[in-house]
C-alpha positions as CSV (number, residue, x, y, z in Angstrom):
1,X,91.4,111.9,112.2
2,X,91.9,108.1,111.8
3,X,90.0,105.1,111.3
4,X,90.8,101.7,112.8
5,X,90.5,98.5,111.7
6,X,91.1,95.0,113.9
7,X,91.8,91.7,112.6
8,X,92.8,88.4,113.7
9,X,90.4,87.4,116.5
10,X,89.3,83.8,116.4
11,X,88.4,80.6,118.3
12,X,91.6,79.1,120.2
13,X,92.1,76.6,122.8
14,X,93.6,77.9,126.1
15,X,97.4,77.7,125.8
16,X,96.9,78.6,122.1
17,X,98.4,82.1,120.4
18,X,96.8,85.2,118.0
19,X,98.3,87.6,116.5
20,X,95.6,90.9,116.0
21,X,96.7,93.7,113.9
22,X,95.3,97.3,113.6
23,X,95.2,98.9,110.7
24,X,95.0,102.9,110.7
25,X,94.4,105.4,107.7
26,X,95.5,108.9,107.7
27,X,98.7,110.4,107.4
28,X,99.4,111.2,111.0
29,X,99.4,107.4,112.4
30,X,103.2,108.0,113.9
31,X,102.1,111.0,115.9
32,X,99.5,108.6,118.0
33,X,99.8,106.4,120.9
34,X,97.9,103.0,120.0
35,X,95.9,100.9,123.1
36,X,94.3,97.3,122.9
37,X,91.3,97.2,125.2
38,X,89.1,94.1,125.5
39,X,85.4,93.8,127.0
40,X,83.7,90.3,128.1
41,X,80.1,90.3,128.6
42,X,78.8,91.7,131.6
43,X,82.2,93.5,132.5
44,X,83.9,96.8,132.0
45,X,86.0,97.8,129.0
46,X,89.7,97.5,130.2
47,X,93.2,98.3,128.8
48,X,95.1,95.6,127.7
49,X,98.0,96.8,126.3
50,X,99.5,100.1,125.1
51,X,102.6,102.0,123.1
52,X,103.9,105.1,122.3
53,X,103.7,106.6,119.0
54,X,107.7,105.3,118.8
55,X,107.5,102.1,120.4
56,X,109.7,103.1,123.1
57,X,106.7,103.1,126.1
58,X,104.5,100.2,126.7
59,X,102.0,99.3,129.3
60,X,100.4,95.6,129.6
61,X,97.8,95.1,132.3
62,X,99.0,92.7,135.0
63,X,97.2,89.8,133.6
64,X,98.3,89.8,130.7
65,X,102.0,90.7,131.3
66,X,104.7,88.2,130.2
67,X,102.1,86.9,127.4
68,X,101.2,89.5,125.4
69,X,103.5,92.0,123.1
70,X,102.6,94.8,121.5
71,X,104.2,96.4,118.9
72,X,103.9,98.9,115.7
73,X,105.5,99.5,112.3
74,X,104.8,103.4,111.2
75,X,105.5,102.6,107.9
76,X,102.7,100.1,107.9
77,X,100.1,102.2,109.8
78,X,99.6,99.2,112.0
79,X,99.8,98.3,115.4
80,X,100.1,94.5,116.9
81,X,99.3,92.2,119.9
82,X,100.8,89.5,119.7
83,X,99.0,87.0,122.0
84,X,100.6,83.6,123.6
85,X,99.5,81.0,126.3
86,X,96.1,82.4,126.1
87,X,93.6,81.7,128.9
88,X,89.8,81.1,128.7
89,X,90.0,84.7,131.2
90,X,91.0,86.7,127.8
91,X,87.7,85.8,126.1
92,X,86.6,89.0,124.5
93,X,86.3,91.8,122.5
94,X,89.4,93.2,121.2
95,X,89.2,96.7,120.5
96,X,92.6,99.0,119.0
97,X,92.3,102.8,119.5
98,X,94.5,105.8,119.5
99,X,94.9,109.0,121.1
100,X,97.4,111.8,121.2
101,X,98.1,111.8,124.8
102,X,98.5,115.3,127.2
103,X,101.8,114.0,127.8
104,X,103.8,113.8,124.4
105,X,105.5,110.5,123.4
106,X,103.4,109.1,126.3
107,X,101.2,106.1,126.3
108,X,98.1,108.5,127.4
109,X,95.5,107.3,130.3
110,X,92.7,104.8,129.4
111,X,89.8,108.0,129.1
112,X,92.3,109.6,126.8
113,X,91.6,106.8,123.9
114,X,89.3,108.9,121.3
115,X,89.6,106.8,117.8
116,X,88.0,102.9,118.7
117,X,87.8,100.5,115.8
118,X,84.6,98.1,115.7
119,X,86.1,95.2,117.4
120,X,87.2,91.6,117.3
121,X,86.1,89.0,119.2
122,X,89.0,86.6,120.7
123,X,87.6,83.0,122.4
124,X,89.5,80.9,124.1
125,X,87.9,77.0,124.9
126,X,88.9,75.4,127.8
């Protein structure tokens, strides 16, 4: 198993940049893919971002492509979203999960995501 823990959410002006981390225990971090899903009131959970357990696949949803990077350091047991020119649109909660996906070395689908941490909310003021 492996517990999650987000950090780095905050108030931001649009145009503004965050950084949230993810910090996993256990000794099998490497072996998972990691996502970044956010959920705004009164809309459905969606993948963000994702990346393979050796950084070599990523998926970013179209909205937020060309903005936001993730990344990982193994050694660290943390995964990272880097977050630029951010819009009032990316208000919400910022959730980091992992899965080991069907496919191996994938990035796995979105139902695939079985470990969640509790969240950090992101808001960005117009």
């Amino acid at each position: 198993q492996v517990q999650l823990v987000e950090s780095g959410g905050g108030l931001v002006q649009a145009g503004g940049s965050l950084r949230l981390s993810c910090a996993a225990s256990g000794r099998t971090f490497s072996s998972y893919a990691m996502g970044w899903f956010r959920q705004a009131p009164g809309k459905e959970r969606e993948l963000v971002s994702a990346i393979s357990w050796s950084g070599g696949s990523t998926y970013y949803a179209d909205s937020v492509k060309g903005r936001f990077t993730i990344s990982r350091d193994n050694a660290k047991n943390t995964v990272y979203l880097q977050m630029n020119s951010l819009k009032p649109e990316d208000t919400a909660v910022y959730y980091c999960a992992a899965t080991r996906p069907v496919v191996a070395g994938g990035i796995g689908s979105s139902d695939e995501y079985d470990y969640w941490g509790q969240g950090t909310q992101v808001t960005v003021s117009s």
